[in-house]
Structure formats: structure tokens, C-alpha cells
C-alpha positions as protocol buffer text, in pm:
chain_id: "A"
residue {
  index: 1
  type: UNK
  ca { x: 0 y: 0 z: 0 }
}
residue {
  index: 2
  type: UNK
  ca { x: 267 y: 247 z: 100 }
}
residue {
  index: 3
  type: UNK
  ca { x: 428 y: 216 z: -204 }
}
residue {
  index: 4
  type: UNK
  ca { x: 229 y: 385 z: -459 }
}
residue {
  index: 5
  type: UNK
  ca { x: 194 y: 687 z: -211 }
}
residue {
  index: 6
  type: UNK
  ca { x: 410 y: 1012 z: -256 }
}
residue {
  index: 7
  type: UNK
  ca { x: 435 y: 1308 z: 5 }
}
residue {
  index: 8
  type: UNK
  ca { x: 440 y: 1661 z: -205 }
}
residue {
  index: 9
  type: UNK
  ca { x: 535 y: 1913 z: -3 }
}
residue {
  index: 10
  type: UNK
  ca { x: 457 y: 2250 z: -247 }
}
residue {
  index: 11
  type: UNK
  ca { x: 699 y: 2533 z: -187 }
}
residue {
  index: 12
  type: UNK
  ca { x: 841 y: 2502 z: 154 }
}
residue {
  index: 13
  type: UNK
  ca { x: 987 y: 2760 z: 291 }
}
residue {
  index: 14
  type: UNK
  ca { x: 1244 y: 2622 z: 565 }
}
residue {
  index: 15
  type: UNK
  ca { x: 1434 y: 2345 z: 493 }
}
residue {
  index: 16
  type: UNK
  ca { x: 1417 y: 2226 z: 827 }
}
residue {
  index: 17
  type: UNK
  ca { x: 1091 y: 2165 z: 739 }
}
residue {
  index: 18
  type: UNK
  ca { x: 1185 y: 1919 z: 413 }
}
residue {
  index: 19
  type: UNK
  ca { x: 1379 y: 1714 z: 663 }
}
residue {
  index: 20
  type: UNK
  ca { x: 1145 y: 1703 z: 953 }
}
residue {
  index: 21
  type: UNK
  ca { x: 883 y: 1516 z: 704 }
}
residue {
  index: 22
  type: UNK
  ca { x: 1125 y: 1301 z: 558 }
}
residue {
  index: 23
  type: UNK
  ca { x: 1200 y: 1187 z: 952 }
}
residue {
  index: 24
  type: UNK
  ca { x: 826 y: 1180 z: 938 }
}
residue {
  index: 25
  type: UNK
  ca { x: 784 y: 945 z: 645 }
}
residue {
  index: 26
  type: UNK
  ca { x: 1060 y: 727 z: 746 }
}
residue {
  index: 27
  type: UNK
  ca { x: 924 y: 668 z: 1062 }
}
residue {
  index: 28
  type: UNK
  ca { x: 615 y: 529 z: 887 }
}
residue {
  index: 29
  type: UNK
  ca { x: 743 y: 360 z: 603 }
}
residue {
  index: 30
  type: UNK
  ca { x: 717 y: 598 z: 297 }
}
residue {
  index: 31
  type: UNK
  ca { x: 980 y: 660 z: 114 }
}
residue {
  index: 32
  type: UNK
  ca { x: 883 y: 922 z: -228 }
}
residue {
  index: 33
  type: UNK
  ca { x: 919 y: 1277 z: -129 }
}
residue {
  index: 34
  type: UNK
  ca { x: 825 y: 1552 z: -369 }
}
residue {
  index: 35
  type: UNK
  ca { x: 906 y: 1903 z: -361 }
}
residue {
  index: 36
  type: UNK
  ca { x: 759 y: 2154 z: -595 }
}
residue {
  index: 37
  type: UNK
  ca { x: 1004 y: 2493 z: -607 }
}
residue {
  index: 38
  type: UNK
  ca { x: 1150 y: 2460 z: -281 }
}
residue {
  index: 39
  type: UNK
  ca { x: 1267 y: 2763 z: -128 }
}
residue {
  index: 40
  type: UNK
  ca { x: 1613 y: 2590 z: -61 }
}
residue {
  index: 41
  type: UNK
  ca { x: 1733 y: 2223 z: -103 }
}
residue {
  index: 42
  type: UNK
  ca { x: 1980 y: 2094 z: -81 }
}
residue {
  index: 43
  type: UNK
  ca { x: 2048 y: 2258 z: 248 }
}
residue {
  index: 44
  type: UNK
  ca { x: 2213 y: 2117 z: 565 }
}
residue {
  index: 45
  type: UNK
  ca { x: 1892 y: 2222 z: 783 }
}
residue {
  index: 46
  type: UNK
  ca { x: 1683 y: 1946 z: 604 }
}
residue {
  index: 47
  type: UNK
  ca { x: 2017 y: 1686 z: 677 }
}
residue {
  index: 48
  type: UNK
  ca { x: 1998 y: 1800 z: 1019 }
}
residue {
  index: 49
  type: UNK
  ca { x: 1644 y: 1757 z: 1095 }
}
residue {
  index: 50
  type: UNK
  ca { x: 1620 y: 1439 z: 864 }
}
residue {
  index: 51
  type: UNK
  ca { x: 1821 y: 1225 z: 1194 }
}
residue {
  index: 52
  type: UNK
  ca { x: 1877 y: 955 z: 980 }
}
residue {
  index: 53
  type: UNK
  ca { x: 1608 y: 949 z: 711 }
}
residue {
  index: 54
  type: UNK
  ca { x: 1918 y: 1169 z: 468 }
}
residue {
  index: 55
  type: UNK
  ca { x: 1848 y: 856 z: 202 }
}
residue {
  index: 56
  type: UNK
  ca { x: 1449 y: 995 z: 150 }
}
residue {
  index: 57
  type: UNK
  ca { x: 1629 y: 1321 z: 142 }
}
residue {
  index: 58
  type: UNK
  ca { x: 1887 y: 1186 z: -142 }
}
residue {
  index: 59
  type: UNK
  ca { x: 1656 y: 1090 z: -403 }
}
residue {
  index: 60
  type: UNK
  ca { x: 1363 y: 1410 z: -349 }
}
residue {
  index: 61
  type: UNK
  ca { x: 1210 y: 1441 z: -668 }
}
residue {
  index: 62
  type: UNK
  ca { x: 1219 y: 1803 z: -739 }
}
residue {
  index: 63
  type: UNK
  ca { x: 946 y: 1947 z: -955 }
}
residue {
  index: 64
  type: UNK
  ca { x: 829 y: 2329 z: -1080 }
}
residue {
  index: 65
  type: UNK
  ca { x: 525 y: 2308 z: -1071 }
}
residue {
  index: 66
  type: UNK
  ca { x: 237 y: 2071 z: -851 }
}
residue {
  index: 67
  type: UNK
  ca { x: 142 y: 1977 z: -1219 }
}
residue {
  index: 68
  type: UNK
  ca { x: 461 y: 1814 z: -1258 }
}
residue {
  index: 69
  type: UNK
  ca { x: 489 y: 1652 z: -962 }
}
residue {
  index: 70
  type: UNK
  ca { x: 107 y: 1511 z: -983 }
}
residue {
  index: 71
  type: UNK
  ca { x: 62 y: 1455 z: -1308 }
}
residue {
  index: 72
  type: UNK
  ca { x: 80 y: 1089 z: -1332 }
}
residue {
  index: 73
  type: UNK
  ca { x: -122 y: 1050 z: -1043 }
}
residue {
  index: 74
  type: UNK
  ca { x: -498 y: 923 z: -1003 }
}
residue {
  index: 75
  type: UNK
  ca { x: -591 y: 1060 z: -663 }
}
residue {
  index: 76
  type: UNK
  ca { x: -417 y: 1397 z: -531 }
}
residue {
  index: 77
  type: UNK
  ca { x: -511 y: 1452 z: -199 }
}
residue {
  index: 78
  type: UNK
  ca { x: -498 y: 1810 z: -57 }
}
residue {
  index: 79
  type: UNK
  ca { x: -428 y: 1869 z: 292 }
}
residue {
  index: 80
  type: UNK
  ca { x: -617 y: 2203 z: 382 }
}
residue {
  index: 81
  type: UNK
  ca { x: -765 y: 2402 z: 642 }
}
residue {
  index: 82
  type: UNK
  ca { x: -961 y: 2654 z: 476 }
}
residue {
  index: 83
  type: UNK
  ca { x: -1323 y: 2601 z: 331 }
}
residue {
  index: 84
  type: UNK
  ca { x: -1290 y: 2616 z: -76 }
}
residue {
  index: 85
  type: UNK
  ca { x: -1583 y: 2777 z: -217 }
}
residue {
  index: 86
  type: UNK
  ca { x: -1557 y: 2407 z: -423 }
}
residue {
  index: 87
  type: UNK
  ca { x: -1454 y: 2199 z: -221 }
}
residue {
  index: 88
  type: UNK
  ca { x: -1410 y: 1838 z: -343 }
}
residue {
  index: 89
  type: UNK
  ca { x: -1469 y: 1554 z: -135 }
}
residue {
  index: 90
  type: UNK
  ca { x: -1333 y: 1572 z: 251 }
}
residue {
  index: 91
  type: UNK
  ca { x: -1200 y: 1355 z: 453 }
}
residue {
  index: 92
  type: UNK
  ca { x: -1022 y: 1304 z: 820 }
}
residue {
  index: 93
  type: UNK
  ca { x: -699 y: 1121 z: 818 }
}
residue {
  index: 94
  type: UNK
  ca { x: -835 y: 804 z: 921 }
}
residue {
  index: 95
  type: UNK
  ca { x: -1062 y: 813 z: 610 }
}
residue {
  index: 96
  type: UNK
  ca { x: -786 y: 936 z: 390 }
}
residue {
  index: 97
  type: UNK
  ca { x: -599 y: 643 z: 502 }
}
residue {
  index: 98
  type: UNK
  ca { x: -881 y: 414 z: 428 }
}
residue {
  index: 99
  type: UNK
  ca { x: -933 y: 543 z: 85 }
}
residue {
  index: 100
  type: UNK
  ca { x: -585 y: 484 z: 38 }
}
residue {
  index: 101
  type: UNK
  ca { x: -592 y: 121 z: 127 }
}
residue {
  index: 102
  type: UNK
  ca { x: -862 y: 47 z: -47 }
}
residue {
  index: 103
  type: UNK
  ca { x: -775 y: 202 z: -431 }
}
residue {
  index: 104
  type: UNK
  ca { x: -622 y: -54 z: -682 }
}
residue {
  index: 105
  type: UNK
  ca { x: -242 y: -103 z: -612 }
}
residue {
  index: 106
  type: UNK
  ca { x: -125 y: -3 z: -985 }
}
residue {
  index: 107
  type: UNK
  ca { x: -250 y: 356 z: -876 }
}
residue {
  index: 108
  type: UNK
  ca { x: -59 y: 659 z: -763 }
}
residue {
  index: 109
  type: UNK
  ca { x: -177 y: 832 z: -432 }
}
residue {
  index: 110
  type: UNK
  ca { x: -34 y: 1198 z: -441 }
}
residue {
  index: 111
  type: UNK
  ca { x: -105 y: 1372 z: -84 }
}
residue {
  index: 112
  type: UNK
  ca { x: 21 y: 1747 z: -109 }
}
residue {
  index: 113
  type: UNK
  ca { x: 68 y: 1996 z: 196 }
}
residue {
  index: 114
  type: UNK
  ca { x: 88 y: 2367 z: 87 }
}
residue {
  index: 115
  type: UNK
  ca { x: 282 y: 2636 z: 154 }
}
residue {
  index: 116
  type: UNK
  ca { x: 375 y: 2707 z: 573 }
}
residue {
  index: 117
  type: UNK
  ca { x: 203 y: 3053 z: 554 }
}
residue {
  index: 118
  type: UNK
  ca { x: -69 y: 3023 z: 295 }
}
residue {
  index: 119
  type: UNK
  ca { x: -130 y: 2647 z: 204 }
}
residue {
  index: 120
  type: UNK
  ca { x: -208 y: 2575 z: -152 }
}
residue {
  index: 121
  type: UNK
  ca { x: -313 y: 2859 z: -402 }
}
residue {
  index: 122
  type: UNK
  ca { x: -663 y: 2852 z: -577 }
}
residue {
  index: 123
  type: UNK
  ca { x: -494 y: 2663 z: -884 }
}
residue {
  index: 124
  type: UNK
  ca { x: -277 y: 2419 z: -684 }
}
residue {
  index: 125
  type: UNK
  ca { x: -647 y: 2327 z: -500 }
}
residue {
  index: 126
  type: UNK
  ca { x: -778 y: 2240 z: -846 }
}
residue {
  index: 127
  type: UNK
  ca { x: -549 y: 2042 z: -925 }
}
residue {
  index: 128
  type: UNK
  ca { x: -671 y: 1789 z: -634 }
}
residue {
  index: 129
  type: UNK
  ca { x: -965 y: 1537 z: -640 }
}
residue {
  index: 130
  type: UNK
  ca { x: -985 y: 1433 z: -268 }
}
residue {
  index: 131
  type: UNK
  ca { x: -939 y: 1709 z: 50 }
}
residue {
  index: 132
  type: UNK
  ca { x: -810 y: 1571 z: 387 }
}
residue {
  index: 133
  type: UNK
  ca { x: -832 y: 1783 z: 715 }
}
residue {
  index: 134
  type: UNK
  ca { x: -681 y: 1725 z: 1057 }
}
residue {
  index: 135
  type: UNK
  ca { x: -977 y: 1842 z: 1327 }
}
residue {
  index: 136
  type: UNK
  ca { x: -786 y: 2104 z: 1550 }
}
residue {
  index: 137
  type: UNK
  ca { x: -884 y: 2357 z: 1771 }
}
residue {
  index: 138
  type: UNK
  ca { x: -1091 y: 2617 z: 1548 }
}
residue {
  index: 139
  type: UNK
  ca { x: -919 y: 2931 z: 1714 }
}
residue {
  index: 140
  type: UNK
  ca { x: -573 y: 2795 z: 1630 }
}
residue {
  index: 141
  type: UNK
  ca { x: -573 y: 2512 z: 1378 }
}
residue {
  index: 142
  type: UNK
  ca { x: -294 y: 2591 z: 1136 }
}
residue {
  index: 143
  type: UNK
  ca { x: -37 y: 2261 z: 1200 }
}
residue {
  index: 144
  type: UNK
  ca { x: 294 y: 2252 z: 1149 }
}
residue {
  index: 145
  type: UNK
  ca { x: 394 y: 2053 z: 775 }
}
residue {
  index: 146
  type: UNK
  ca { x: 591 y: 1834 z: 943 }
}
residue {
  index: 147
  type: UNK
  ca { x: 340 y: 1821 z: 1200 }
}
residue {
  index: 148
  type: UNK
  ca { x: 49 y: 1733 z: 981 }
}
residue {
  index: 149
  type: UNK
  ca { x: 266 y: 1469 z: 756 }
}
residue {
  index: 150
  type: UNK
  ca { x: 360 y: 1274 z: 1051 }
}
residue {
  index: 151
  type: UNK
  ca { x: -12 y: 1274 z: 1134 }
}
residue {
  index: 152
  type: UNK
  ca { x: -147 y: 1180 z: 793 }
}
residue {
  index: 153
  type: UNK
  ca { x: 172 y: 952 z: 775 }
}
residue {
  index: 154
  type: UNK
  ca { x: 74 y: 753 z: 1110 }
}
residue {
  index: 155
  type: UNK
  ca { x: -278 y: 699 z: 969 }
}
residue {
  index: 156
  type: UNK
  ca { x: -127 y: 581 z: 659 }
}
residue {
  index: 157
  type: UNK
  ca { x: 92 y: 295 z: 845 }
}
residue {
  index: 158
  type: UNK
  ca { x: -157 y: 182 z: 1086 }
}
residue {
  index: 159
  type: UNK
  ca { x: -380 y: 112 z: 790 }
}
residue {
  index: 160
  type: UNK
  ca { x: -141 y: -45 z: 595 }
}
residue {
  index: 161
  type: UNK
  ca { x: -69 y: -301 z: 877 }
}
residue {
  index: 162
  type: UNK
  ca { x: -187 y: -671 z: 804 }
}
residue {
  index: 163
  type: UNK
  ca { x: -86 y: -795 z: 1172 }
}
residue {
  index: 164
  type: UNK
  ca { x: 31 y: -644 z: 1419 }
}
residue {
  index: 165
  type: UNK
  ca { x: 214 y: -758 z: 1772 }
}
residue {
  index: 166
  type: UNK
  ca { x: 370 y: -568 z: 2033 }
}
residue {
  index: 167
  type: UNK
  ca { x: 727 y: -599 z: 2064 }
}
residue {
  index: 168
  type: UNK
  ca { x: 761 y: -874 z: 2358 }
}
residue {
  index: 169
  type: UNK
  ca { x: 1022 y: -852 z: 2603 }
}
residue {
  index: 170
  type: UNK
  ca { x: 1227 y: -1181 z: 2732 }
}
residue {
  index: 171
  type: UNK
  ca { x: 1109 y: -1269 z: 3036 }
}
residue {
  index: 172
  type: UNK
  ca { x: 1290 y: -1542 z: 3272 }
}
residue {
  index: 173
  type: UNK
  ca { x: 1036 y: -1729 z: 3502 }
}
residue {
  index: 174
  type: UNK
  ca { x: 1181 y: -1901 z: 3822 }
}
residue {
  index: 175
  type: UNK
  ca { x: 1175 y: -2294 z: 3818 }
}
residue {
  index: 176
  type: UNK
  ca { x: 912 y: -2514 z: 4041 }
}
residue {
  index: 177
  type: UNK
  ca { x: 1223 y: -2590 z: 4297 }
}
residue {
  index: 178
  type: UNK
  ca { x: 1283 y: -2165 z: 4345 }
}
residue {
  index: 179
  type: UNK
  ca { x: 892 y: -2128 z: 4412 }
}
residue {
  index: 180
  type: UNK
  ca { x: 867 y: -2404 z: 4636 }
}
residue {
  index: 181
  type: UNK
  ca { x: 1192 y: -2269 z: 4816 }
}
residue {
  index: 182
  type: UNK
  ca { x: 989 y: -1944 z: 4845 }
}
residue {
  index: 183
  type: UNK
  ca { x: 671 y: -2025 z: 4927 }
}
residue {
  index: 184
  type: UNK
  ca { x: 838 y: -2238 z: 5230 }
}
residue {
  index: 185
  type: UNK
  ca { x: 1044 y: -1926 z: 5349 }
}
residue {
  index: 186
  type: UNK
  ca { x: 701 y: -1714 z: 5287 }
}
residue {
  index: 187
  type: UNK
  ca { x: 523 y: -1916 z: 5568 }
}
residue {
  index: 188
  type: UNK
  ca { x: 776 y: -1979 z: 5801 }
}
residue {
  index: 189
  type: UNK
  ca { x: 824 y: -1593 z: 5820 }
}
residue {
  index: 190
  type: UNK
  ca { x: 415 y: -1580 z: 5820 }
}
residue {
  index: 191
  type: UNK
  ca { x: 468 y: -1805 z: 6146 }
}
residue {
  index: 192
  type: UNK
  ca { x: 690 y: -1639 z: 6280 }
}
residue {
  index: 193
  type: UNK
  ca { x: 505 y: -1271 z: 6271 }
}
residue {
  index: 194
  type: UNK
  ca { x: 181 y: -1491 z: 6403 }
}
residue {
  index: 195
  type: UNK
  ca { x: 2 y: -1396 z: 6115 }
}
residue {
  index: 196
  type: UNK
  ca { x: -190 y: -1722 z: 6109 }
}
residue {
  index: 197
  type: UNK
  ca { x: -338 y: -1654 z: 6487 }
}
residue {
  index: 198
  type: UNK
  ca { x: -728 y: -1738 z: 6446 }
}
residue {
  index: 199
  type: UNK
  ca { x: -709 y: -1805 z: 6102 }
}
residue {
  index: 200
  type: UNK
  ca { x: -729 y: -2124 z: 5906 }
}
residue {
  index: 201
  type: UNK
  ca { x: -362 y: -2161 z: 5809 }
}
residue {
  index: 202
  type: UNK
  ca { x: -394 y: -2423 z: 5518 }
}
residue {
  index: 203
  type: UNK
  ca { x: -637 y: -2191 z: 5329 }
}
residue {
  index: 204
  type: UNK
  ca { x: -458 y: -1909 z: 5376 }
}
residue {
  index: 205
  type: UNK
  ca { x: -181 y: -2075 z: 5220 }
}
residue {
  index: 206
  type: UNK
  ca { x: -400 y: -2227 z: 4960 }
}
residue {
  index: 207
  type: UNK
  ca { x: -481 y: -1883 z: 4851 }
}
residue {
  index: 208
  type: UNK
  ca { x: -195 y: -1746 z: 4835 }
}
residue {
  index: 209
  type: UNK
  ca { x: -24 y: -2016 z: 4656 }
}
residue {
  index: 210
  type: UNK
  ca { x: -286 y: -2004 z: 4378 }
}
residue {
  index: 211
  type: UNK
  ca { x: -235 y: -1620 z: 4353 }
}
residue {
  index: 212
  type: UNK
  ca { x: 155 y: -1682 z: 4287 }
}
residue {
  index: 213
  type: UNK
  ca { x: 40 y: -1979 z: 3976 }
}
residue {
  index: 214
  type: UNK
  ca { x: -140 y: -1721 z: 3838 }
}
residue {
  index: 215
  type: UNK
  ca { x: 111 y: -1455 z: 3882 }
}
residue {
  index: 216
  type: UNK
  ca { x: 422 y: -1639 z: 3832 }
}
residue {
  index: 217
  type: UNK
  ca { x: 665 y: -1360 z: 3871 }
}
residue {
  index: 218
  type: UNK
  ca { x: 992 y: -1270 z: 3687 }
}
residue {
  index: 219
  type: UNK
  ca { x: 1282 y: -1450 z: 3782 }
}
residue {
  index: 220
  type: UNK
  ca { x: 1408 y: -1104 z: 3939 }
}
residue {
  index: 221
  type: UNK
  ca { x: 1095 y: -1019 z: 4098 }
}
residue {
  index: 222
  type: UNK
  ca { x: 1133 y: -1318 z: 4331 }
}
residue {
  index: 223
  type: UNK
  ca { x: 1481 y: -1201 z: 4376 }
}
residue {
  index: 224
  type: UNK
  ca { x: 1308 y: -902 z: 4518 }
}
residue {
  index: 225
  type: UNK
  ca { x: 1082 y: -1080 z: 4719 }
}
residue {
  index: 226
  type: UNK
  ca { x: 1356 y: -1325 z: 4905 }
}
residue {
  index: 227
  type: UNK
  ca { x: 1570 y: -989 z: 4958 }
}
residue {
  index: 228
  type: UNK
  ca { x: 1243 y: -898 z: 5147 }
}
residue {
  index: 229
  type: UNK
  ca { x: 1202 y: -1241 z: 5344 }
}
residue {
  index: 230
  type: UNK
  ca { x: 1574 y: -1220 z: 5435 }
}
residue {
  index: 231
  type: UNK
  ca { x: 1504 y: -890 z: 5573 }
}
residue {
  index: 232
  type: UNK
  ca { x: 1261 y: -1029 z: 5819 }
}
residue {
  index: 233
  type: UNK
  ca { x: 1469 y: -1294 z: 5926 }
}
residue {
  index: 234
  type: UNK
  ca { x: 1729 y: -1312 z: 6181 }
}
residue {
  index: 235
  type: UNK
  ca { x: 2123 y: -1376 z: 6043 }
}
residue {
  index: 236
  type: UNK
  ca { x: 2091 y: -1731 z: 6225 }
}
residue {
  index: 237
  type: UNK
  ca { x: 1784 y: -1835 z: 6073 }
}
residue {
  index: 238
  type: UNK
  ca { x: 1925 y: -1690 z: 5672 }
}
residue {
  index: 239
  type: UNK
  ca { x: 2272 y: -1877 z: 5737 }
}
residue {
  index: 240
  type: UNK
  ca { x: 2074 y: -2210 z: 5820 }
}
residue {
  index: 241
  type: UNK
  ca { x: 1855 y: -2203 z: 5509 }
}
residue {
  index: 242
  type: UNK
  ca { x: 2126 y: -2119 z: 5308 }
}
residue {
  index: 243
  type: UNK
  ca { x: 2314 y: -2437 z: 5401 }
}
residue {
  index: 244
  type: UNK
  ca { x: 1948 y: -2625 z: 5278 }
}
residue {
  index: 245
  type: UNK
  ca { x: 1948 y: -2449 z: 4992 }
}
């Protein structure tokens, strides 16, 4: 999906700006940056603010005009703000994303952000079949380009995922002989403190045996725990279960 999609990015003014949205991009797999009469690129503000995406940055296809840059497209999408007096169809970035999924693969997706100050001129507009809008605060809602590609871009990605997993972190469980060991030294401590006074002792124990299955903690977790049990234990007592151990 991401591949037939190209960022446009119509005379930018900072080139700070060029590099913060190829960071953007990067970040969410795309890879086809346009730039229609950049104010300046090359430029090492846009390497400097790229951190690490310089290879988007190395093969920018520069253009003149939005013509050139969209001409071979199907869909151009135009990210704007501002009511047109004829307006073509609107979406959110969610939508634009879902559009974007769902058109044929062997066609082009051009999504153009306009100029920092001013957006995209009258003509430029025209030039668009689709309009996406980010919903921001109506007294202030004038984003950032980078800003609103990373948000278009982040829509984009999530949509093109097929499956998706959190990254899963190693985790080292204790063995059945360390629990036991444990769970002894847990209610020998509980005896000692008389916490089993008027209570019945084997389903107290019961319980909180079956709350340690279900819980089975980290292999450093019951570190923590036995640093805690040898806390409450006299030097005699740790030396002697040591020597079990």
C-alpha cells in the first residue's frame, strides 16, 4: 500500500521543514518525497532535521510546478484548512488512510501539503480530487507541515498493517524448585510474625499459593521478594537455610 503513495510538499519555505517530514515518512514507512520549487534544497537544515532518514532526502524528486509533480497520479489529496468555495470531497486522516488502502495497487496516491504561511493557491487546489483535514482547535488550527505529515503519515501505516504484535520482552520465570523454596520461606516468616493466629492456616496458604500460579513472577521479581524475606529474618535463621538451599 505504502508504495504507490508520494508526500508533495509545495513550496516550503524552511528546509528544516523538508527534513522534519522526511523523519516523518521514514518513521512510517514511505519513502517518495516531492518538492515543488523549494525555497532551498539541498540545504544542511533538512540533513539536520532528517536524523537519519538523509536517504528519502537523497533521491527528493524536485518538480516546478504541482502539475509536474502530480501529473501521473490518479488521486491527489490536498491537505487544507480553509473552506474552498468548491470543495471536493473531505475527509479526516483516518478516512484518507482508508481510501488509500482500499484504491487498486497499480495507482498513484499523491497527498500534497501547501505552503507554511498560505497552504495551496486557488490553482494548486484544483489540481486535487480528494481534500483531507486534521480536526484542530478552530481558534488555532494551522499545523505545522511536518506536523500534519507525521499525522497523515501515522494513519497511513496503521492502515497499511496486516498484523500487528507488540514488541515482547524476554522474560525469565523461576523454576518449580525456586517457588517451592519461596513459598516455604514465605510461611515460616508468616509463622513467625503470628500472622496465622485465628485463622485457618492451610487456606490461607492455599490462597496465596494459587495467587503466585497465576502470577508467576519474573525470575528477578522473586529475587526481590527473598531480599524482602531475608530482611525479616534473623542472620541465624538466613545462614541455616542457606546451608538447605
Amino acid at each position: 500500500m505504502l508504495e504507490k503513495i508520494r508526500i508533495v510538499l509545495v513550496n516550503t519555505y524552511h528546509p528544516g521543514n523538508i527534513g522534519s517530514a522526511a523523519r516523518a515518512m521514514k518513521v512510517m514507512g514511505l519513502d517518495r518525497l516531492y518538492l515543488v520549487s523549494p525555497n532551498q534544497f539541498p540545504h544542511e537544515d533538512a540533513n539536520t532535521m532528517a536524523a537519519g532518514a538523509e536517504d528519502i532526502l537523497d533521491k527528493i524528486v524536485l518538480c516546478e510546478t504541482l502539475e509536474d509533480a502530480v501529473g501521473d497520479c490518479e488521486h491527489v489529496i490536498a491537505t487544507s484548512a480553509r473552506p474552498r468555495s468548491h470543495q471536493v470531497p473531505a475527509m479526516t486522516p483516518p478516512e484518507c488512510a482508508l481510501f488509500a488502502h482500499q484504491t487498486p495497487a497499480a495507482e498513484e496516491v499523491a497527498i500534497v501539503f501547501g505552503r507554511e504561511r498560505s497552504g495551496l493557491t486557488t490553482e494548486e487546489y484544483e489540481l486535487c480530487n480528494k481534500h483531507v483535514f486534521i480536526p484542530a482547535n478552530p481558534d488555532y488550527s494551522i499545523l505545522n507541515m511536518a506536523s500534519a505529515v507525521q499525522i497523515i503519515a501515522y494513519e497511513l501505516y496503521q492502515k497499511s498493517l496486516t498484523h500487528f504484535e507488540p514488541v515482547k520482552k524476554e522474560m525469565e520465570r523461576p523454576s518449580a524448585k525456586e517457588m517451592k523454596f519461596f513459598l516455604q520461606r514465605m510461611e515460616e516468616r508468616l509463622d513467625d510474625a503470628g500472622y496465622f493466629k485465628g485463622k485457618p492456616k492451610d487456606v490461607t496458604l492455599g490462597k496465596l499459593r494459587a495467587y503466585f500460579q497465576r502470577s508467576l513472577p519474573e525470575k528477578a521479581e522473586l529475587s526481590l521478594l527473598q531480599g524482602i524475606l531475608t530482611r525479616l529474618e534473623s542472620e541465624e535463621d538466613w545462614q541455616r537455610r542457606q546451608q538447605i538451599k
